[in-house]
C-alpha positions as CSV (number, residue, x, y, z in Angstrom):
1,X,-31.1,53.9,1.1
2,X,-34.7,52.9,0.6
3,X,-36.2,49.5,2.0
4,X,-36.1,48.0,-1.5
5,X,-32.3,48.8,-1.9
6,X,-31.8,47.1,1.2
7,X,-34.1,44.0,0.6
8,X,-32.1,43.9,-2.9
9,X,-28.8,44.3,-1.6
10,X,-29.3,41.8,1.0
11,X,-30.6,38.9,-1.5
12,X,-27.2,39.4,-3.3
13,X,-25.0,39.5,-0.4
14,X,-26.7,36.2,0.7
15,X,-26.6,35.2,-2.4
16,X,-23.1,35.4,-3.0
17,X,-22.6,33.9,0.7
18,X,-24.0,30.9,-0.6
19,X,-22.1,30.8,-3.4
20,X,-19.5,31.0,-1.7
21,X,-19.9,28.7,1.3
22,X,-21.0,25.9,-1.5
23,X,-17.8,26.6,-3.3
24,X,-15.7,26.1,0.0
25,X,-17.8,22.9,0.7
26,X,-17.1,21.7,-2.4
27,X,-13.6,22.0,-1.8
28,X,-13.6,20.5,1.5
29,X,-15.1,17.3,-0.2
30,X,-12.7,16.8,-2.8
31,X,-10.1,17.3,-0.5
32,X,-11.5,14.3,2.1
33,X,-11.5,12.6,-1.1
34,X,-8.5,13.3,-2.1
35,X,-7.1,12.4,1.1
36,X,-8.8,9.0,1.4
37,X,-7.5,8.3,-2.2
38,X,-3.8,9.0,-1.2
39,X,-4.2,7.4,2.6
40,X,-5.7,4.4,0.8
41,X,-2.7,4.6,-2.3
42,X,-0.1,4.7,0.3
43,X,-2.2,1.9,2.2
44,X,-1.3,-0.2,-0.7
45,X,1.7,0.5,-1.7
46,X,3.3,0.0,1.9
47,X,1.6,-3.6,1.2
48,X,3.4,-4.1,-2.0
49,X,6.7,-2.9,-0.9
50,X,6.7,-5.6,2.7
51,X,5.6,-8.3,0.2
52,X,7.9,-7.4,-2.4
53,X,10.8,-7.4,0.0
54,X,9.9,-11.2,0.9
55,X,9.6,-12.3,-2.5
56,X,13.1,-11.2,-3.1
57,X,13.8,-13.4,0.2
58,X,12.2,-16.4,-0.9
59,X,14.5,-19.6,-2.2
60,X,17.5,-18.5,-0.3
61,X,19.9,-21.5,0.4
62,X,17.0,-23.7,-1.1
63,X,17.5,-26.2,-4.4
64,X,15.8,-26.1,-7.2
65,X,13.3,-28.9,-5.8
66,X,12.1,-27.2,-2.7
67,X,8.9,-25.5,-3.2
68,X,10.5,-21.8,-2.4
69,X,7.1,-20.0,-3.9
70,X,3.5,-20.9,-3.9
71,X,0.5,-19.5,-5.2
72,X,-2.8,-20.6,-4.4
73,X,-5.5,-18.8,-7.1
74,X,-8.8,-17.6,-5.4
75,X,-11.8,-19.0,-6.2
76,X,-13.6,-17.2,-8.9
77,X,-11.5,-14.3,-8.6
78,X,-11.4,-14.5,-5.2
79,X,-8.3,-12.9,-3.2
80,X,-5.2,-15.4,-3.7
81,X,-2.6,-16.3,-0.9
82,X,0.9,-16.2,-1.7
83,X,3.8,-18.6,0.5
84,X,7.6,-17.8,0.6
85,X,10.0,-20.2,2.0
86,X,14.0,-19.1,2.7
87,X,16.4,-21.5,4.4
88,X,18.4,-19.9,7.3
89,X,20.9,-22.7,7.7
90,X,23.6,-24.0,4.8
91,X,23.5,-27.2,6.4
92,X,20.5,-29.5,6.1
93,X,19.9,-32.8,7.6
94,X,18.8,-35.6,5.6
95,X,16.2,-38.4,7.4
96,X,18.0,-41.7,7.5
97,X,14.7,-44.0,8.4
98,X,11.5,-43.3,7.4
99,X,9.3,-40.8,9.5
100,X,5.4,-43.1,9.2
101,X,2.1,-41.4,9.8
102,X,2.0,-43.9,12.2
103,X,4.9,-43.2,14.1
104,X,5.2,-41.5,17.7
105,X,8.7,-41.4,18.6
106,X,10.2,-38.4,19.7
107,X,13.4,-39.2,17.0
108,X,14.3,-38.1,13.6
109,X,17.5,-40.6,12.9
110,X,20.1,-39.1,11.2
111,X,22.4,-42.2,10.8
112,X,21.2,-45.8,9.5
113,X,22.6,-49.6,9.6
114,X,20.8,-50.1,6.4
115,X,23.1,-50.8,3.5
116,X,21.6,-49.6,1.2
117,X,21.4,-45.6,2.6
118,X,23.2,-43.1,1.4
119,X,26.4,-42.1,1.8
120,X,25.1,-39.2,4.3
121,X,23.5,-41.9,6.6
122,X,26.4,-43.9,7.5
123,X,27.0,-42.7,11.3
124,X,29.3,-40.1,11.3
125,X,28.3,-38.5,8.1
126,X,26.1,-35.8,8.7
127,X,28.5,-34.7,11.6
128,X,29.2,-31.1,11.3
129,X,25.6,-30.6,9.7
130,X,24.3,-32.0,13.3
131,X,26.9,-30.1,15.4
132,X,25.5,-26.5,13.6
133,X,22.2,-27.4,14.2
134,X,22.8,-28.4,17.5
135,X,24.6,-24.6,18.1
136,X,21.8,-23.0,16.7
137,X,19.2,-25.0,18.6
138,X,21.1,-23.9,22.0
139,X,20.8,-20.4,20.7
140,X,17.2,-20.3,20.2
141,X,14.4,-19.0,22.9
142,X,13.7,-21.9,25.4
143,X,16.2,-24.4,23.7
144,X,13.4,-25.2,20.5
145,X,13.3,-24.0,16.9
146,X,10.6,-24.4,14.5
147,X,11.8,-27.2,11.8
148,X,10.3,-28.0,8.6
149,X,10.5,-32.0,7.7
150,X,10.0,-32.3,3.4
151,X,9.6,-35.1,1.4
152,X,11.3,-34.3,-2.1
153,X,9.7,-37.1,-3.8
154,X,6.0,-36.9,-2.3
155,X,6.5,-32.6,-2.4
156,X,4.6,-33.2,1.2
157,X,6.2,-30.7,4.3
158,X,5.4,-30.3,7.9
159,X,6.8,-28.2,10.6
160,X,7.4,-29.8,14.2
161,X,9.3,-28.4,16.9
162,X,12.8,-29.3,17.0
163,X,14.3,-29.4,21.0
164,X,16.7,-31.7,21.2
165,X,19.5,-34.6,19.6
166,X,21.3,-37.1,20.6
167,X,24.1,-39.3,19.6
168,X,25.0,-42.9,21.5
169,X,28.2,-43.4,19.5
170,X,25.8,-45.7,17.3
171,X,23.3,-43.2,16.4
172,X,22.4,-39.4,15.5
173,X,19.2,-38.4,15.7
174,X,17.3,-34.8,16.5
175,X,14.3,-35.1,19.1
176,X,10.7,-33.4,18.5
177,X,7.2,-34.1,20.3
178,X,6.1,-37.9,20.3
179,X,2.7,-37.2,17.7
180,X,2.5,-38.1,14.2
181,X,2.9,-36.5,11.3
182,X,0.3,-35.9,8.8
183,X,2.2,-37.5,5.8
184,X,5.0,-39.8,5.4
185,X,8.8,-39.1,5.2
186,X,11.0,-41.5,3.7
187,X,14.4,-42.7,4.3
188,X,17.4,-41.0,1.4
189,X,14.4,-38.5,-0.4
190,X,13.3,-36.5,2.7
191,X,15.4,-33.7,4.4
192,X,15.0,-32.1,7.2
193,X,15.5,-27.6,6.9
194,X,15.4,-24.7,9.1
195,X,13.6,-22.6,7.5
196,X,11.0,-19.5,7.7
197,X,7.6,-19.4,6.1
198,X,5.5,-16.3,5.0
199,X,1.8,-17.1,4.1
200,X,0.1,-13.8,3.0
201,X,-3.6,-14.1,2.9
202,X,-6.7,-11.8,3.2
203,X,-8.5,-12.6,6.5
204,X,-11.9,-14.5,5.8
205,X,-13.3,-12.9,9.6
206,X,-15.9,-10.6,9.2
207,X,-14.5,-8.7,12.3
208,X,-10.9,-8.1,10.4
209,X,-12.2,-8.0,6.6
210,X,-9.6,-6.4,4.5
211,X,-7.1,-7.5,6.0
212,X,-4.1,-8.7,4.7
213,X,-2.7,-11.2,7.5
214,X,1.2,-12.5,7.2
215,X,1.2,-16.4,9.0
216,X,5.1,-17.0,10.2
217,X,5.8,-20.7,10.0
218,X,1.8,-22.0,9.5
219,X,1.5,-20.6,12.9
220,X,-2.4,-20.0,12.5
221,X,-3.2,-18.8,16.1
222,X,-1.0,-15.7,15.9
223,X,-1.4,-14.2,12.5
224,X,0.0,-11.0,12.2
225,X,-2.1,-7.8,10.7
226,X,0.0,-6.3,7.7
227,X,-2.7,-3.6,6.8
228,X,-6.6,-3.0,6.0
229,X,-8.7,-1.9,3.4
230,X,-8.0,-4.5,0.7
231,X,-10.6,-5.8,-1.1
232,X,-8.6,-8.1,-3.2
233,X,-5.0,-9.3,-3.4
234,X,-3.8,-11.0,-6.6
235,X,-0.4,-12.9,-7.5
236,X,0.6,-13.9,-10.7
237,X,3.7,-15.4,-11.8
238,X,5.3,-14.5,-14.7
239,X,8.0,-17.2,-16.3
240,X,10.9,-16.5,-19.0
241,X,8.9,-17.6,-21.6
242,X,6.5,-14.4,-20.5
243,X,3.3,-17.1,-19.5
244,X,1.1,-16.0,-16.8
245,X,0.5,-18.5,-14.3
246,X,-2.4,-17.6,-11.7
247,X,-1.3,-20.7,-9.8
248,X,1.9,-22.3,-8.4
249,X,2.3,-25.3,-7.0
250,X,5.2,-27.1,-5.2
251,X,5.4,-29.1,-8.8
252,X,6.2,-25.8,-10.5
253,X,9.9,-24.9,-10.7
254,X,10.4,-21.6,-9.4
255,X,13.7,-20.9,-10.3
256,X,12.3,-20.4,-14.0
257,X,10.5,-17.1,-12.6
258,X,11.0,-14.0,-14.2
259,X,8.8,-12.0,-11.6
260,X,5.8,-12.0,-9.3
261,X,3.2,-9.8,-10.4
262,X,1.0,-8.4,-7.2
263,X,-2.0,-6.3,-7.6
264,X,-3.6,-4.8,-4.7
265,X,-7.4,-3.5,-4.8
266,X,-8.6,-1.6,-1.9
267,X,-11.2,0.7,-0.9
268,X,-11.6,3.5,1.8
269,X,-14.5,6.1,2.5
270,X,-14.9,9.6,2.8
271,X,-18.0,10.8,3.9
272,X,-20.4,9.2,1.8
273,X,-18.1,8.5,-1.2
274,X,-16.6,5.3,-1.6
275,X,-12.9,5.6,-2.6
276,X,-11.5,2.7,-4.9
277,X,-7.8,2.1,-5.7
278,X,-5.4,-0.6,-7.7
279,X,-2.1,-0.8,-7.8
280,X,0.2,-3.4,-9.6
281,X,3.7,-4.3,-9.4
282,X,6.3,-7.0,-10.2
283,X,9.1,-8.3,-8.2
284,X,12.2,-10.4,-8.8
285,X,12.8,-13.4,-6.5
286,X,16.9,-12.9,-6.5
287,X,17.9,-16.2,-5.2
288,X,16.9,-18.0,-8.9
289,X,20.4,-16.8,-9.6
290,X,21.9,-18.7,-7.0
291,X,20.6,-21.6,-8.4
């Protein structure tokens, strides 16, 4: 073998070693990219299926004036926050004198003197609705359950904490912290519900962005992280006349749902590429056929 041969057959075999190492380079790339694609798929799709499970939660034991679903729209397409209530008690106590802004009394009364209260008011009435939450109260961590106070006609709710009632043979009443509420309750349209509260939301700190953050019973000091990498998070309802709504309010009747629609958008990165995904999918909220 000449020097020539050898300078020529070593230029192809490099040659072809290059070839070949780009190839498998290439490969490796789309892989990572392939991987982050279906990390970030599965990502989302583990998001729609916790949510979705909620949403097919939301309105049990609640009437068809309870604001069971909410939808707040984002601003200029901004990532919207969706709210699910559920009742976990049949029994709901209804407020017997009125509940002021102004008023710091550690009572909720369940009974009233006043003529003209309802039927439920007159002492004695809401007896076995006390006595179950009064079982359920003992039950509970530390003797104290969240409790949601809503005004039917106003639409205006509030948790406080529930730890205590009473009954002097004159008058029922449920004890919470002496503070003020932030609206006001009337007597015979306000009731009082034990209920549970999921807000999903997209964090707004720059230290968790992407986010998606679940808030149990507007508890916003101990939001919980339900996963990362979203970029957006929309909610549409759908009615049965097949109208999109991009908002819902507690004026909106949500037993005339026929589905949720939730689209997730998220992106993940593999090496220098920037991996973008949506996925879409509707839900059912069940307990509309309750009602």
């Amino acid at each position: 073998m000449t020097v020539l041969e050898l300078l020529v057959a070593s230029c192809l075999g490099l040659m072809i070693l290059a070839m070949t190492i780009g190839a498998t380079r290439a490969n490796q790339v789309l892989y990572e990219v392939d991987l982050a694609r279906t990390r970030l798929n599965q990502n989302m799709r583990s998001a729609l299926t916790i949510v979705g499970s909620d949403i097919r939660q939301a309105g049990e034991r609640l009437p068809i004036a309870f604001p069971a679903i909410e939808i707040i729209d984002g601003e200029d397409g901004g990532p919207d926050e969706l709210i699910l209530r559920r009742n976990l008690l049949d029994e709901v106590l209804f407020v017997c004198e009125d509940v002021l802004t102004t008023d710091v009394s550690d009572k909720i009364y369940l009974s009233s003197d006043d003529a003209d209260a309802s039927p439920a008011c007159v002492y004695g009435g809401q007896t076995a609705a006390y006595a179950a939450w009064a079982a359920y109260r003992a039950a509970a961590d530390n003797g104290t359950v969240r409790a949601y106070i809503f005004n039917l006609s106003t639409k205006d709710g509030e948790f406080f904490n529930y730890t205590g009632e009473g009954d002097n043979g004159a008058e029922m009443y449920i004890q919470r912290p002496a503070a003020g509420f932030s609206a006001d309750f009337q007597a015979n349209v306000s009731a009082i519900y034990i209920l549970v509260e999921w807000h999903y939301r997209i964090s707004s700190l720059a230290s968790q962005q992407g986010v998606l953050q679940l808030i149990e019973n507007q508890d916003t000091d101990h939001p919980q992280s339900v996963i990362f990498g979203l970029t957006n998070f929309q909610v549409n309802a759908i009615d049965t006349d097949d109208n999109v709504l991009t908002s819902f309010s507690a004026a909106n009747n949500w037993t005339l749902l026929k589905a949720l629609e939730l689209t997730t958008t998220g992106e993940d990165r593999s090496g220098k590429q920037t991996v973008n995904s949506t996925l879409t999918a509707r839900f059912f909220p069940r307990n509309i056929l309750s009602n």
